[in-house]
KOLDRENMAR-548863 format. One record per residue (C-alpha): x, y, z. Coordinates in steps of 0.25 Angstrom, whole numbers, padded with zeros to 4 digits, always signed. Example, Ala and Ser with C-alpha at 12.3 -4.5 7.8 and 13.67 -1.06 7.14 Angstrom:
% KOLDRENMAR-548863
+0049-0018+0031
+0055-0004+0029
//
This chain:
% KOLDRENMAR-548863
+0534+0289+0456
+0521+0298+0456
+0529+0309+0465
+0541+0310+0454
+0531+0310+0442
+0523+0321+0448
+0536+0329+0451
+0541+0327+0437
+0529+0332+0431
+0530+0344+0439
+0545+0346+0436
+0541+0346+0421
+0529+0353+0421
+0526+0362+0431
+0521+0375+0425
+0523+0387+0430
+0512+0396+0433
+0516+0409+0433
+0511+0421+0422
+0520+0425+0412
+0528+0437+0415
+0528+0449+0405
+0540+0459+0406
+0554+0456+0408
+0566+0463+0416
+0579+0457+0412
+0594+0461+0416
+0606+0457+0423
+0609+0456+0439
+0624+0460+0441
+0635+0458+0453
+0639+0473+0457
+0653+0472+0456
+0656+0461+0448
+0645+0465+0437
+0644+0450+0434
+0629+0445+0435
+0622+0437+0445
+0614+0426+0444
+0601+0422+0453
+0597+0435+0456
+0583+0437+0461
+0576+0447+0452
+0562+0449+0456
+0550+0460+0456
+0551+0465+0470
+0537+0462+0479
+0534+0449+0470
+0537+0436+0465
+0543+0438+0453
+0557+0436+0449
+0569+0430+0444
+0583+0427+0445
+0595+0431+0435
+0604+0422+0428
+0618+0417+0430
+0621+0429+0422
+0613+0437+0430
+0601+0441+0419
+0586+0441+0424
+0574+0442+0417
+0564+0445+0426
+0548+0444+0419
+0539+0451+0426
+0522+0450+0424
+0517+0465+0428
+0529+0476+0422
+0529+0487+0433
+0540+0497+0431
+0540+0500+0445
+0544+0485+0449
+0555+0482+0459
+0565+0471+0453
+0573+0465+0465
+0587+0460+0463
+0589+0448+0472
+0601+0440+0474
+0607+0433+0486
+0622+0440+0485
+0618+0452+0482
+0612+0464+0485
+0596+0466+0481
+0593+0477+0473
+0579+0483+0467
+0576+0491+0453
+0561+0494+0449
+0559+0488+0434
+0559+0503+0429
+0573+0506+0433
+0579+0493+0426
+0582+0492+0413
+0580+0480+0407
+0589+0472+0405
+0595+0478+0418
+0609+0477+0425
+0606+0476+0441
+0618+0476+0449
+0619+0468+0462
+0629+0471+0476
+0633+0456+0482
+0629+0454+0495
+0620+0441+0502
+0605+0443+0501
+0593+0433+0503
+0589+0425+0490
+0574+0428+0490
+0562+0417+0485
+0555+0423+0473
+0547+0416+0463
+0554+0415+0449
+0547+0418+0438
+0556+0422+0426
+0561+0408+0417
+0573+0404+0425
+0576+0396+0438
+0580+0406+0450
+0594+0403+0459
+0596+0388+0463
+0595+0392+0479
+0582+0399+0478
+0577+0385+0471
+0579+0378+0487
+0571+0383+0500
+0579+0395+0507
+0590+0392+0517
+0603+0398+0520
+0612+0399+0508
+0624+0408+0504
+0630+0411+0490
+0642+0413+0487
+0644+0421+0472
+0657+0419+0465
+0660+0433+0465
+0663+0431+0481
+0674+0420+0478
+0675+0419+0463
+0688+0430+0464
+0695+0426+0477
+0704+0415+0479
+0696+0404+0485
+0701+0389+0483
+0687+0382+0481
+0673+0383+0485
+0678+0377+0500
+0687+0388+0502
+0676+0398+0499
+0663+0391+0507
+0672+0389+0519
+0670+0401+0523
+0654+0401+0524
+0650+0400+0538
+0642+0388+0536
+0653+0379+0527
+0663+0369+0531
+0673+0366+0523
+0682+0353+0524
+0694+0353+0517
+0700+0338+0516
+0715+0334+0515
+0712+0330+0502
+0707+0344+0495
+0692+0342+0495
+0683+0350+0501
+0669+0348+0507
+0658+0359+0512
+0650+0357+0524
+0638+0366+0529
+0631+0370+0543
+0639+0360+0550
+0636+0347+0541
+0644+0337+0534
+0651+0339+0521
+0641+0328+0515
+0630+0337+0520
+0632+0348+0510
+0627+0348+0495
+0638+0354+0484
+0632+0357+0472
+0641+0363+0460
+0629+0368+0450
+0619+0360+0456
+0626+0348+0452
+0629+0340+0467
+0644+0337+0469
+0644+0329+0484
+0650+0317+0480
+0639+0304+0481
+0649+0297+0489
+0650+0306+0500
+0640+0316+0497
+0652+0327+0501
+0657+0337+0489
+0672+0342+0488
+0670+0357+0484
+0683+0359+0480
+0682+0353+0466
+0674+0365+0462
+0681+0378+0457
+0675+0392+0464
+0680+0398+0447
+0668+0390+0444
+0658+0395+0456
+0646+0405+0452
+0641+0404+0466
+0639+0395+0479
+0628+0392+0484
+0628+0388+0499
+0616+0382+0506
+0615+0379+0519
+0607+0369+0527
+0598+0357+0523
+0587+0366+0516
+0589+0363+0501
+0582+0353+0493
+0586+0355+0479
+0601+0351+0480
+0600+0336+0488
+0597+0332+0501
+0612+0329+0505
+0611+0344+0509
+0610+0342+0523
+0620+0356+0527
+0618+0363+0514
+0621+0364+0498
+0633+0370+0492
+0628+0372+0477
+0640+0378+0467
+0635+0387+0456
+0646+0386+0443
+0649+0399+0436
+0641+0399+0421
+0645+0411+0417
+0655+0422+0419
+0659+0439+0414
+0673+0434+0411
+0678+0425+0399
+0692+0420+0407
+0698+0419+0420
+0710+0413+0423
+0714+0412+0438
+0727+0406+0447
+0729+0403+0461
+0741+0400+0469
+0742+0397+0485
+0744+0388+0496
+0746+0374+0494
+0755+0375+0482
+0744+0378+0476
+0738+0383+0462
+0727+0384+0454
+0722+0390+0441
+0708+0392+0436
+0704+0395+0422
+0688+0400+0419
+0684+0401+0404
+0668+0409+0403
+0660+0412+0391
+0647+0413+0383
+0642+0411+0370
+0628+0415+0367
+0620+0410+0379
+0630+0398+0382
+0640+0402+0394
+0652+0393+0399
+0662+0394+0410
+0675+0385+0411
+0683+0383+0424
+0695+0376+0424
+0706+0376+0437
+0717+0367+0441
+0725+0368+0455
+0734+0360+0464
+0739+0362+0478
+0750+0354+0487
+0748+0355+0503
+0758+0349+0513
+0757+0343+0525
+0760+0352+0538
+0765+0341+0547
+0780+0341+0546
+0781+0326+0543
+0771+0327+0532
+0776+0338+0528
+0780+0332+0514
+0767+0327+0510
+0758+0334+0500
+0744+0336+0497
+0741+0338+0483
+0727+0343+0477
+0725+0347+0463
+0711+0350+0456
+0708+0351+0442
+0694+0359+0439
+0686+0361+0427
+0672+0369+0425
+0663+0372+0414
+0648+0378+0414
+0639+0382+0404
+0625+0389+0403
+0620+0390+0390
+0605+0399+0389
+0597+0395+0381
+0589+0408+0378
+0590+0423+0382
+0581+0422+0392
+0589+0412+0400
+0576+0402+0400
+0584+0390+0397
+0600+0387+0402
+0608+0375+0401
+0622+0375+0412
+0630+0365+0410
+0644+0364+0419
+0655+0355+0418
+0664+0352+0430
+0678+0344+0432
+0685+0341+0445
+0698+0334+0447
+0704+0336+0461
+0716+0327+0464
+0723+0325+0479
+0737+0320+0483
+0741+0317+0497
+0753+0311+0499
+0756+0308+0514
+0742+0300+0515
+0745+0295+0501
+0727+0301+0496
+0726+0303+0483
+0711+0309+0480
+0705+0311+0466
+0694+0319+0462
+0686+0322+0450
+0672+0327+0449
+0665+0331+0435
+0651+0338+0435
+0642+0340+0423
+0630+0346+0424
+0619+0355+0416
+0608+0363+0421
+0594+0367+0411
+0587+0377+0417
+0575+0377+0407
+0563+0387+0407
+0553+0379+0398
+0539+0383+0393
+0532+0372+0399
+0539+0372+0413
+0546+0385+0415
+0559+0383+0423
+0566+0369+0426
+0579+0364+0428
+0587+0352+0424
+0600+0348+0429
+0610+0337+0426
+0624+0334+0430
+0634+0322+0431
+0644+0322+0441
+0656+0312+0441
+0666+0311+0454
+0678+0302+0454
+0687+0301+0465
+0700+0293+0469
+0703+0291+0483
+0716+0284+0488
+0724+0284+0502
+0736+0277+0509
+0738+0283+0523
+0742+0276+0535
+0728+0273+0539
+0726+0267+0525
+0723+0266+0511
+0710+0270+0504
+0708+0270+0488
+0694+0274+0485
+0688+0279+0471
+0674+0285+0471
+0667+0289+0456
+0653+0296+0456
+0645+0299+0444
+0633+0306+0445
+0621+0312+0438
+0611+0321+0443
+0599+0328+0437
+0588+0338+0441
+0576+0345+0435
+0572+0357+0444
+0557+0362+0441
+0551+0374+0447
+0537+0380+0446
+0529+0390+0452
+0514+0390+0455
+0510+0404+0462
+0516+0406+0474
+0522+0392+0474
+0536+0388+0469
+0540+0374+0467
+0552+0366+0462
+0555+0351+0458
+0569+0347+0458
+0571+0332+0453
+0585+0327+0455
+0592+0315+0451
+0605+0310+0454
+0613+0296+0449
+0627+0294+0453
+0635+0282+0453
+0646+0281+0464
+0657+0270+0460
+0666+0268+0472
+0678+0262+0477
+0685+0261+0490
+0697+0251+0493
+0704+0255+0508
+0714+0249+0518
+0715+0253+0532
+0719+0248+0545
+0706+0252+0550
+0698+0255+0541
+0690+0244+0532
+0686+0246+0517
+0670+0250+0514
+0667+0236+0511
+0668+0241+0497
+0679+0242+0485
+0669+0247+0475
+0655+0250+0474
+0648+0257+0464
+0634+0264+0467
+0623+0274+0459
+0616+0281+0466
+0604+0289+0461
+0594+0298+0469
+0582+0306+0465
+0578+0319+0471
+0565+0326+0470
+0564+0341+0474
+0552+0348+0478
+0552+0364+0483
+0540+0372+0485
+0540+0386+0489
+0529+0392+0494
+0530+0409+0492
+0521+0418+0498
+0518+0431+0492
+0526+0444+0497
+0516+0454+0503
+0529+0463+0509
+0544+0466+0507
+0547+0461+0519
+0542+0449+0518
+0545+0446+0504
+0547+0430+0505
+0537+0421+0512
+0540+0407+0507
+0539+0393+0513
+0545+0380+0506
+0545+0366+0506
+0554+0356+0498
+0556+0341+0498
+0565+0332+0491
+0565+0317+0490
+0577+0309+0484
+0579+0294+0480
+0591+0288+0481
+0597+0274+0476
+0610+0266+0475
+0613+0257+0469
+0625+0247+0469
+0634+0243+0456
+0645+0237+0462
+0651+0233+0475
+0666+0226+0476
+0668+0224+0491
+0682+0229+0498
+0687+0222+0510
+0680+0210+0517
+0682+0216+0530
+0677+0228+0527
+0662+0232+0535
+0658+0240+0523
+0645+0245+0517
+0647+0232+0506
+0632+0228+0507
+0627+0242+0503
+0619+0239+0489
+0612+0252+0486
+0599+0259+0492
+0587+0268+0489
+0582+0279+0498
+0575+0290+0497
+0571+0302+0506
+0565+0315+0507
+0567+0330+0511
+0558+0340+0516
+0560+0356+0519
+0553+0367+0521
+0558+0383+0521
+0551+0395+0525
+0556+0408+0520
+0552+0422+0522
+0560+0436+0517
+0559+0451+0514
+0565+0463+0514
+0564+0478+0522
+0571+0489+0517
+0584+0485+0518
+0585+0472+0523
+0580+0457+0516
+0579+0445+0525
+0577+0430+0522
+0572+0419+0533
+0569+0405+0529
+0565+0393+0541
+0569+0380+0534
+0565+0364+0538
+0570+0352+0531
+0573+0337+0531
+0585+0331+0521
+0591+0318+0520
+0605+0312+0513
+0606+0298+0507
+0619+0291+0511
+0632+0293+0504
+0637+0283+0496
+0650+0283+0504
+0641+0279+0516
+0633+0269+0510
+0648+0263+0504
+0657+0266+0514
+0654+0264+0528
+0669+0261+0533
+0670+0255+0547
+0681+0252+0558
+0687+0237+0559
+0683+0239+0573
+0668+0244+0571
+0657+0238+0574
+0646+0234+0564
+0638+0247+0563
+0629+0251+0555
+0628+0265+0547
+0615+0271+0544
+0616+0275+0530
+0601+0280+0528
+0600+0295+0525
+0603+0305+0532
+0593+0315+0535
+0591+0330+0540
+0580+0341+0546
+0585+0353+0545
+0579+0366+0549
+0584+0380+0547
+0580+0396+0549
+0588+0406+0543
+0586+0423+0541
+0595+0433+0533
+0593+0447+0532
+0600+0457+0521
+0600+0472+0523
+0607+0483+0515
+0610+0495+0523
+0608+0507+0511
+0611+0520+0520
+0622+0513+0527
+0637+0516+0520
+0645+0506+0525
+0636+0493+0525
+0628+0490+0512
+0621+0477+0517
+0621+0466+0526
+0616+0451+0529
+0612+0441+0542
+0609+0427+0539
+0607+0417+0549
+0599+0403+0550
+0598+0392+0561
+0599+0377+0557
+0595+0363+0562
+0599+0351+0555
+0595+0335+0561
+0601+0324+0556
+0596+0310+0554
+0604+0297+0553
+0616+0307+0553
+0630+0298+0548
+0641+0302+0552
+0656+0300+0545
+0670+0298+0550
+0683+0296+0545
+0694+0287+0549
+0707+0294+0554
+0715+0295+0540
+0706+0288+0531
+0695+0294+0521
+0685+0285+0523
+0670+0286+0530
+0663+0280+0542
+0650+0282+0544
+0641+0281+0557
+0628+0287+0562
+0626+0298+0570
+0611+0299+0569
+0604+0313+0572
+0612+0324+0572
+0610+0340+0573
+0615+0352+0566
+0611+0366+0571
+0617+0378+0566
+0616+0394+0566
+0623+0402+0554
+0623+0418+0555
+0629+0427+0545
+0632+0443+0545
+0635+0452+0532
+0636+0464+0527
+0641+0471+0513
+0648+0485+0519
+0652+0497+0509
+0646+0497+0495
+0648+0480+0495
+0665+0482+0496
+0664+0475+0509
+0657+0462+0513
+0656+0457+0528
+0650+0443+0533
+0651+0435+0545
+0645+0421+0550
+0644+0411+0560
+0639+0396+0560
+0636+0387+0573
+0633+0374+0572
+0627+0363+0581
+0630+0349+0579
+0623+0337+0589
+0633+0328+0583
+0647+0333+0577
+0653+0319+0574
+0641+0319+0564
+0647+0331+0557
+0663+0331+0559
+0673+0342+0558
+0661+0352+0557
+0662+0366+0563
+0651+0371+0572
+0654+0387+0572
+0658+0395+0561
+0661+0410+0559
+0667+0417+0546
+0669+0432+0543
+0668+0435+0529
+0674+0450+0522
+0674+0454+0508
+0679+0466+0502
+0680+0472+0486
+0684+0484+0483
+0689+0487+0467
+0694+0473+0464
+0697+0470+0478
+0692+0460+0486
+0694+0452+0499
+0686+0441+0506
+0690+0437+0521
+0684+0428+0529
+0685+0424+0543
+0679+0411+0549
+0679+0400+0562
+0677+0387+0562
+0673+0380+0573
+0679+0365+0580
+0676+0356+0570
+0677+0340+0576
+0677+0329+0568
+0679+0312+0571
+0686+0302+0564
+0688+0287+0565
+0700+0280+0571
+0704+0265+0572
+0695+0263+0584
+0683+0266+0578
+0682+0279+0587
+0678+0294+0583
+0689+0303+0584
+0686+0317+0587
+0695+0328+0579
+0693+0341+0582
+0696+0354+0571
+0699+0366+0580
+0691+0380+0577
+0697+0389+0567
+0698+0404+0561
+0703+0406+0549
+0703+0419+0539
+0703+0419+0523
+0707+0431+0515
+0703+0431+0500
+0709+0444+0492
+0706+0448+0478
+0709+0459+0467
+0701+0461+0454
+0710+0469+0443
+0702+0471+0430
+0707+0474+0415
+0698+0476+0405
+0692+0461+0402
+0702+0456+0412
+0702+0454+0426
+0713+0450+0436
+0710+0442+0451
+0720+0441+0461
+0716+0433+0473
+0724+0432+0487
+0718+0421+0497
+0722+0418+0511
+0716+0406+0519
+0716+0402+0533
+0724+0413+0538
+0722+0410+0553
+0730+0397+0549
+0730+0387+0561
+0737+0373+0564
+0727+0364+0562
+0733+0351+0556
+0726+0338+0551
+0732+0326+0545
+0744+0336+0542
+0737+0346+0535
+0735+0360+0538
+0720+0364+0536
+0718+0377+0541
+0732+0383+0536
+0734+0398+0529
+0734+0397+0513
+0735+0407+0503
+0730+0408+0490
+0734+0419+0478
+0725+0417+0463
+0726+0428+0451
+0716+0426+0441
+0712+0435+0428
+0697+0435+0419
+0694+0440+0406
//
C-alpha cells in the first residue's frame, strides 16, 4: 500500500525542475514528395540537450534558453533523412522539408510542453516503422498482407479468414497488438486477429521486436505490434474500390475534416469473398468471408500551442465466416472506444491519461465428421492509464499506472468421439490486473559528436492479477475438465536494463544498444478453463503458473549518406543478436479436425536468433533497395509449432512522376508442427520451404483538387501445390483497386 501511494504522489506531483526557456522557433516539418507533414520528428539544438518533437501535423515549437543566431537546429526522424539549418537561416514559422529513408531515433531530453513519440517512451531495442505513405496507395488486403513480408514476422492465415502475427520465432500469443495503445489480444487466448483492422485507417505501424518493452504488458515475450490511427489528413473525400481473386470486392469510403482546432476522420469499408475447395470432390464447397468495418477519430486542441489535446476513436468490426463442407460458422464483432488527454498543467507539466472499453463477441459452431462444437465466447473490457514523466538534471523518469478489468462470460458445449467436453457449459469470470511502470534513464552529457549518446537504463514492472468466478454450470459428467478452477490472485515482477551509446562522423550515424531482461505471462483464461484431455489419457497435471522469460539482446545500426556519390544517396546496416530462456514453458496442440486446445508442459526452452538487414536509397530517392535474413534457433520446436527457422526477403521500390512499384522477394524456411490424434500421440506435420514474389504497381493522376489511384497487385507468383484440408494456401491471386480524393 505504502509503494502505490508513494508512486501516486509522484505521478501527480512530480515537478519538473528545469528553467524556463526564453525565445521560440516554431514551423512545420514536411515529407518531400507528398508535402504532407510529419509527426514526431526530433527537433533539437545540435551539441545539446534540448529539443522537441512535432505534432501529428507535423508543427514544432522549439523554446530555447540562451538565443544564438548561429545555432544548429537538427531535424531528426526515424524514416527520413536528417537535415541541419542554423537558427539564422530559418524563418520563423519555417517550412523544413524531409527525404524518406530509415535513420536512428536518437534519446534527447524533451523540454518544450508536449510528450515526445510513444517508442522513444520504452528502452531502445530493435524496432521498424512502417509510414502510411509506404502502403496507404497500393493494393494490400490488410495489415497481414503487409507485415508478412518483414523479415522477422510470421504470419498465419487460418481457414477461417483470421489472421495472427508472430515475431522472432515465438508463438502468436507471444506478440502484443496494440491499435492506439488500446490492446486488442483477446483475454481468452491472449492471440489477436489483425485482420479486423482497415490499413485506410493506419497512420503508421510500429514494430517492436524482442521482450525489451515495459510499457505496453508483460505478455510481450517476442515483440509489440502498436497500430497508430490516422487523426488527421490534406484531403476532404476519398472513395476507393477493389476487385480480385476470390470472387471478391470491397469498397472503402474516408470522410476528413476540421473545424477550428477539432479534426475528425471517418472510415467506413465493406467486403466479401467466396473461395473453393481445390480437391475435385470438394470441389462444390464454398468458403465465404465478409467484413463490415467502421472507424472514427477525433483530436480536438485545446489552445494554439498544442499544450492540451483530447483523441477520441471509435472502432466497429463485424467479420462473418461461412464454411459449408465442415459445416463452421464463425462470427465476429469487436468495438473499441477509447480517448487519450495529453495535458500540460502548471502544477505537473506533461502527463497522460488514457481510457478505453473494449467489447468482443464471438460465435463458434462446427459439425464435421470428427464432431460438433458450439462455443460463444463474450469479452468486456476497461482499461486505464496515467502516464507521468519528470526530469530532474540529467535524469529522466517515467510512471506508468495501468489498469485493466474484463469480464469473460464463456460457453462451450462439444460432441466428439474422442474428445471429451472442458468440464464446463458456462462459466463466467472478471478478471482485473494492476500494473505499475517504472523507467529511468540515466543521460550522460555529450562531450563529442561522435559520441553523441551515452545512456544506461533500467525499468521494472509489477502487475497483480485476480479472477474471479460468477458462475459455473458443468458440461459432461465424464468429462476430466478444469471444473474445480474458482479463481486465483498472482502477482509478479519484471526487471530490464539497457545500455545505449550513439553518434555521428561526417557522413555516417550509428546507434548500439546491449539489452538484459526478465518478463512473465499470467495464464490465459482458455487454459485455466479449458484443459481438454484424451478418453485414453492419463490423469495429468498441467502447470498453469506463469510463464516467464530472460531475454538478452545486442544490436548495432549505421546510416550513412554518400553526397559526392551520384548514383547512391544513402544507405543502412542493422543487425542484433538475441537469447530468450523460457520457464514453465506450455505448450498447445490441437486435435486433427477439431478447434479445440490441449495443453501440456514442456519446461525450459530456448530461442536464439540473428537478424541482419542491408539498404540503400539510389538516385535522388527514385529508387529504394533492402534485403534481409533471420536464423533462428529453437531447443524445442514442439514448444513453438509451424514456425519457420530461416528467413530471407528482397524488398525494391521505385517512384518516378506518379509512378510507383514495390516487389518483394522472400524464403521461408520448413515449418513443422504436431497435432493430436485418437491415440493420444503427437503427430508431426511438416510445411516444406517456400519462395514466393509479390508485385504491387500504382499510378497517381492529379486534377486540380482531385486525385486518381489505380492499384495492380499480384501475390504469390511462384504459386506451388501445397494443399491442406483441401485448400490451396500458397496459390497466385490478383488484385486491381481504383480510388479517387478530393
Amino acid at each position: 500500500m505504502r509503494l502505490l501511494q508513494t508512486i501516486f504522489i509522484l505521478l501527480f506531483f512530480a515537478v519538473d525542475l528545469r528553467a524556463q526557456d526564453t525565445a521560440t522557433i516554431r514551423g512545420t516539418v514536411k515529407e518531400f514528395d507528398t508535402r504532407e507533414g510529419i509527426s514526431n520528428v526530433q527537433v533539437y539544438i545540435k551539441k545539446s540537450k534540448i529539443g522537441t518533437t512535432t505534432n501529428i501535423d507535423g508543427s514544432f515549437e522549439l523554446e530555447i534558453k540562451s538565443y544564438n543566431p548561429n545555432m544548429t537546429i537538427v531535424f531528426q526522424h526515424i524514416a527520413y533523412d536528417t537535415v541541419e539549418y542554423t537558427i539564422a537561416k530559418l524563418n520563423s514559422p519555417a517550412d523544413i522539408y524531409l527525404n524518406a529513408r530509415v535513420i536512428p531515433l536518437g534519446e534527447f531530453e524533451v523540454s518544450d510542453k508536449r510528450v515526445y513519440s510513444e517508442i522513444g517512451k520504452d528502452l531502445p531495442q530493435s524496432i521498424s516503422v512502417i509510414g502510411s505513405e509506404i502502403f496507404e496507395r497500393l493494393s494490400f488486403d490488410d495489415v497481414g498482407e503487409l507485415l508478412r513480408n518483414e523479415q522477422s514476422i510470421q504470419v498465419a492465415d487460418e481457414l477461417n479468414g483470421q489472421k495472427t502475427i508472430a515475431i522472432r520465432g515465438g508463438n502468436s500469443d507471444e506478440t502484443i497488438v496494440l491499435y492506439n495503445g488500446i490492446k486488442l489480444n483477446s483475454i481468452y487466448n491472449n492471440i489477436a486477429d489483425i485482420s479486423l483492422i482497415d490499413l485506410q485507417d493506419i497512420e503508421k505501424i510500429e514494430v517492436i521486436r524482442g521482450s525489451n518493452t515495459v510499457i505496453y504488458g508483460s505478455e510481450a515475450f517476442s515483440g509489440v505490434i502498436n497500430i497508430v490511427p490516422k487523426f488527421n489528413e490534406d484531403y476532404h473525400v476519398r472513395f476507393r474500390q477493389k476487385i480480385g481473386s476470390y470472387d471478391s470486392g470491397q469498397w472503402t469510403l474516408n470522410l476528413n475534416g476540421s473545424i477550428g482546432n477539432l479534426s475528425g476522420f471517418i472510415s467506413t469499408r465493406q467486403g466479401a469473398s467466396v473461395k473453393l475447395f481445390s480437391t475435385q470432390d470438394e470441389s462444390n464447397f464454398q468458403i465465404r468471408n465478409s467484413v463490415e468495418h467502421f472507424t472514427g477519430n477525433y483530436v480536438y486542441r485545446m489552445n494554439d500551442n498544442n499544450d492540451n489535446s483530447l483523441y477520441g476513436t471509435m472502432l466497429s468490426t463485424t467479420k462473418d465466416y461461412e464454411n459449408e463442407r465442415d459445416k463452421e460458422i464463425l462470427s465476429n464483432e469487436e468495438k473499441i472506444y477509447s480517448s487519450r488527454f495529453d495535458a500540460y498543467l502548471p502544477a505537473i507539466r506533461e502527463i497522460e491519461f488514457k481510457v478505453s472499453r473494449r467489447i468482443f463477441e464471438q460465435s463458434h459452431s462446427v459439425n464435421s465428421d470428427f464432431g460438433s462444437l458450439t462455443r460463444t465466447i463474450s469479452e468486456n473490457s476497461l482499461n486505464i492509464s496515467v502516464d507521468k514523466p519528470f526530469e530532474i538534471a540529467l535524469v529522466e523518469q517515467r510512471f506508468v499506472y495501468q489498469l485493466e478489468s474484463t469480464k469473460l462470460d464463456f460457453s462451450d458445449i462439444r460432441e466428439n468421439n474422442f474428445i471429451v467436453s472442458t468440464g464446463i457449459s458456462r462459466k463466467i469470470i472478471n478478471r482485473t490486473r494492476h500494473g505499475i511502470v517504472s523507467i529511468t534513464k540515466f543521460h550522460q552529457e555529450s562531450r563529442s559528436d561522435k559520441v553523441r549518446v551515452t545512456d544506461f537504463a533500467i525499468s521494472f514492472r509489477h502487475e497483480f492479477l485476480k479472477d474471479v468466478q460468477d458462475e459455473t454450470i458443468p458440461g459432461n459428467e465424464f468429462s476430466k475438465g478444469n471444473d474445480e478452477y474458482n479463481g486465483d490472485y498472482m502477482q509478479e515482477t519484471s526487471y530490464k536494463f539497457s545500455y545505449n551509446i550513439a553518434g555521428s562522423t561526417d557522413n555516417t550515424n550509428y546507434n548500439s544498444y546491449l539489452n538484459y531482461g526478465t518478463n512473465f505471462k499470467f495464464p490465459s483464461l482458455s487454459q485455466r478453463i479449458s484443459s481438454i484431455y484424451l478418453k485414453t489419457s492419463t490423469d495429468e497435471t498441467v502447470n498453469f503458473n506463469s510463464e516467464k522469460i530472460s531475454s538478452r539482446e545486442i544490436g548495432f545500426e549505421i546510416f550513412g549518406s554518400m553526397p559526392d556519390n551520384n548514383s547512391i544517396d544513402n544507405w543502412e546496416f542493422k543487425s542484433n543478436i538475441f537469447n530468450n530462456i523460457y520457464d514453465n514453458k506450455i505448450r498447445v496442440t490441437f486435435p486433427v479436425g477439431v478447434p479445440v486446445p490441449i495443453y501440456d508442459n514442456v519446461g525450459r526452452v530456448k530461442i536464439s536468433g540473428l537478424e541482419t538487414s542491408l539498404g540503400a536509397t539510389l538516385y535522388q530517392k527514385k529508387l529504394k533497395l533492402n534485403a534481409g535474413i533471420s536464423k533462428y534457433f529453437f531447443s524445442e520446436k514442439s514448444a513453438f509449432p509451424f514456425k519457420y527457422d530461416l528467413k530471407q526477403s528482397v524488398g525494391i521500390t521505385f517512384n518516378q512522376s506518379g509512378y510507383s512499384s514495390y516487389i518483394t522477394l522472400f524464403r521461408e524456411g520448413e515449418q513443422v508442427g504436431w497435432i493430436k490424434n485418437s491415440d493420444e500421440q503427437l503427430v508431426e506435420v511438416n510445411l516444406p520451404s517456400f519462395s514466393n514474389i509479390d508485385i504491387h504497381l500504382s499510378k497517381i493522376l492529379i486534377w486540380n483538387k482531385y486525385s486518381m489511384n489505380y492499384n495492380l497487385s499480384a501475390l504469390n507468383l511462384i504459386s506451388d501445390d501445397l494443399i491442406i484440408q483441401g485448400l490451396a494456401l500458397r496459390d497466385r491471386r490478383y488484385y486491381l483497386s481504383v480510388g479517387i480524393e478530393y
